[in-house]
C-alpha positions in Angstrom: -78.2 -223.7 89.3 -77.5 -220.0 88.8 -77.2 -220.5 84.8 -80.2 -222.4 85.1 -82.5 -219.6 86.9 -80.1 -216.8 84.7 -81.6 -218.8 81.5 -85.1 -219.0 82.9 -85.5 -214.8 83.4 -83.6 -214.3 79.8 -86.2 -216.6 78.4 -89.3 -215.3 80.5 -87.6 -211.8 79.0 -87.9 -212.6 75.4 -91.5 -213.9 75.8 -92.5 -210.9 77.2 -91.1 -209.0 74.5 -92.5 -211.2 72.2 -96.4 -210.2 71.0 -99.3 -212.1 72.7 -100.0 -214.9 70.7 -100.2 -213.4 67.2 -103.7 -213.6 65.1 -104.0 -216.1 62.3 -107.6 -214.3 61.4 -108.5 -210.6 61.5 -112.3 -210.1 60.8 -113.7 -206.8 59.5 -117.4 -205.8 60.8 -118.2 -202.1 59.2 -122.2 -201.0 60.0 -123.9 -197.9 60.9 -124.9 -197.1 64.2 -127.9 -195.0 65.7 -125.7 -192.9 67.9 -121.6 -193.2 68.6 -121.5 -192.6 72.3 -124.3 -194.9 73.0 -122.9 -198.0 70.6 -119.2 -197.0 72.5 -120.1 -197.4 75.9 -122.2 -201.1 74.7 -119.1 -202.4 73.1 -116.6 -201.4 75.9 -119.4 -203.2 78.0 -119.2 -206.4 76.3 -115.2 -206.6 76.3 -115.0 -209.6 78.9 -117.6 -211.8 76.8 -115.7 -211.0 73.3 -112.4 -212.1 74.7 -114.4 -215.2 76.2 -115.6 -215.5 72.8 -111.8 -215.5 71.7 -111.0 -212.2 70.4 -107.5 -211.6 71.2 -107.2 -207.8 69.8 -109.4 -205.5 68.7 -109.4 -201.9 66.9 -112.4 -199.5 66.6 -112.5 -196.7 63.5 -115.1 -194.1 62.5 -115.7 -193.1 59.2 -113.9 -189.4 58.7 -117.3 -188.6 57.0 -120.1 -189.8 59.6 -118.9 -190.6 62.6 -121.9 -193.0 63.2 -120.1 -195.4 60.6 -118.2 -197.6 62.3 -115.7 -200.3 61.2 -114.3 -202.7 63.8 -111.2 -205.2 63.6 -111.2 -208.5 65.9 -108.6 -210.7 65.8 -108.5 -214.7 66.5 -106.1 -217.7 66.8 -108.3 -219.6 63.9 -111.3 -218.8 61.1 -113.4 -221.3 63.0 -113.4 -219.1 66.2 -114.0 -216.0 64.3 -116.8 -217.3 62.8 -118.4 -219.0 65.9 -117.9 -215.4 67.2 -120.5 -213.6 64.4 -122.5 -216.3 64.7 -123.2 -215.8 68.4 -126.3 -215.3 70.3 -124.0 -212.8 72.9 -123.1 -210.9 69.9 -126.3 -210.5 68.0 -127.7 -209.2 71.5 -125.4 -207.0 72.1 -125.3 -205.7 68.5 -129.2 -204.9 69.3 -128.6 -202.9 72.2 -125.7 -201.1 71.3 -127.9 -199.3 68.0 -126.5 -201.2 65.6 -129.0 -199.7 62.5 -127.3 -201.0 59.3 -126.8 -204.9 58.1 -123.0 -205.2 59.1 -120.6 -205.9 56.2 -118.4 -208.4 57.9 -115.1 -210.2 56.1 -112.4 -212.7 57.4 -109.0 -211.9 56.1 -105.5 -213.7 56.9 -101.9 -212.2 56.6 -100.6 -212.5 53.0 -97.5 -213.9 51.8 -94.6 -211.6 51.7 
């Protein structure tokens, strides 16, 4: 019994120090935004429905040149649920309201082959 529960917390160990499930998909959104601050504090706001919308990790960058251009990362367990995710009504809201000014350039990309 006491190799059983010794196993269970080495193995409950090594999960933990395992990354959350790794991303199959990272999509690329890069647009230009009215004003930094204003888009920030929309897209911190909308963390809880983007992770609903299965984002499992995400990265924010600004452009060392105009800090108004904005390129985001968003990782997912599949191309289908990245895709469902630009194609939402929750994100095209929240796109509005955060200043998005600029078309986004979006792109799916996978890990490649070592």
């Amino acid at each position: 019994m006491r190799a059983l529960l010794l196993l269970g917390i080495m193995i409950l160990g090594l999960a933990a120090a395992q990354p959350a499930a790794a991303a199959n998909v990272r999509l690329f959104v890069r647009h230009e935004v009215n004003d930094y601050a204003a888009w920030r504090k929309a897209y911190n706001e909308f963390d809880k429905t983007r992770r609903k919308l299965g984002v499992t990790a995400q990265a924010v960058y600004q452009s060392t040149d105009n800090p108004n251009d904005v390129t985001v990362t968003h990782d997912f367990k599949s191309v289908d649920k990245a895709k469902a995710f630009t194609a939402s009504p929750e994100l095209k809201a929240a796109m509005e309201k955060a200043g998005v000014k600029s078309a986004p350039q979006v792109w799916f990309t996978t890990r490649a082959a070592k």
